[in-house]
C-alpha positions as CSV (number, residue, x, y, z in Angstrom):
1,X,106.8,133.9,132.8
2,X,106.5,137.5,131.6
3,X,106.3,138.5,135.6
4,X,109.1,136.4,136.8
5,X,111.6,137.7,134.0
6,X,110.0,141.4,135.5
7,X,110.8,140.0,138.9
8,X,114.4,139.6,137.7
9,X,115.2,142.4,135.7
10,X,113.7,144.5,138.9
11,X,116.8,142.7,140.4
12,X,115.3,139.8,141.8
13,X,119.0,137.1,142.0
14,X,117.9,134.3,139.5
15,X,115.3,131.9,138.8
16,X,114.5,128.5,136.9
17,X,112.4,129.3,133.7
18,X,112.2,126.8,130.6
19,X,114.6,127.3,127.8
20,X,111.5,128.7,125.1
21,X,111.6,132.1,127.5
22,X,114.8,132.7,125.7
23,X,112.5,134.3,123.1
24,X,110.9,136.6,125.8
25,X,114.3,139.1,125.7
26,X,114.2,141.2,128.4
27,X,116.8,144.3,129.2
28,X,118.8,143.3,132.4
29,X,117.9,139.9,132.2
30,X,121.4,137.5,131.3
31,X,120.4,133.9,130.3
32,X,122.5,130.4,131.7
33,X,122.0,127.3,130.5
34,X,122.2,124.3,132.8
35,X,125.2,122.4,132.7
36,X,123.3,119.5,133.8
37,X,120.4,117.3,132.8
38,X,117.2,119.3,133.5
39,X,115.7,118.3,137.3
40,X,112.5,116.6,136.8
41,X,109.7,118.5,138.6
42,X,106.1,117.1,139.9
43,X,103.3,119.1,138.8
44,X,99.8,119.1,140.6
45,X,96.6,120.0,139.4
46,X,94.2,121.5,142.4
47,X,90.4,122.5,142.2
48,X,87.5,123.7,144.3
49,X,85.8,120.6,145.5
50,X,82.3,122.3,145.0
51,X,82.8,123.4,141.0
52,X,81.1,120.4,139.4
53,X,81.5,122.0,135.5
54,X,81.2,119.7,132.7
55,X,84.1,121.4,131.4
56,X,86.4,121.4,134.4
57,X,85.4,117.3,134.5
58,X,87.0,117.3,131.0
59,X,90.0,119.2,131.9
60,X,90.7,116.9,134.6
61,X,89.9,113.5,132.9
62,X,93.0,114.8,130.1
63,X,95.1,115.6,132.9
64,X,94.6,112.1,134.6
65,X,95.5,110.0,130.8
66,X,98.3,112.1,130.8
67,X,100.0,111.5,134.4
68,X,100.0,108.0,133.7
C-alpha cells in the first residue's frame, strides 16, 4: 500500500486502496470516498507447484475454509 500511495503522490492519476489507508497520510495524496457500494473483487491464491512445505500446506488449507 505504502508504494502505491508513493506511486501517487509521484503523480501517478488515482488508484483503488481500502479505506484503513486513510491512516497512511501522505503529502500530495487527496482521499475520495466512493459514492457507491464497494465492487466486490476475486482474490487468488498462486504457488510453485514443486514447494511441498508443511507450512505452505497449512496456509493453503485456511485459505480453502475461508473461500467457501
Amino acid at each position: 500500500m505504502t508504494t502505491v500511495l508513493s506511486l501517487v503522490a509521484g503523480g501517478a492519476v488515482f488508484s483503488l486502496l481500502p479505506a484503513n489507508v486513510r491512516d497512511l497520510q501522505r503529502t500530495g495524496v487527496v482521499y475520495r470516498d466512493l459514492a457507491e457500494l464497494s465492487p466486490v473483487l476475486e482474490v487468488v491464491a498462486v504457488r510453485r507447484t514443486d514447494n511441498h512445505s508443511a507450512i505452505l500446506g497449512n496456509f493453503l488449507a485456511v485459505v480453502e475454509s475461508l473461500s467457501t
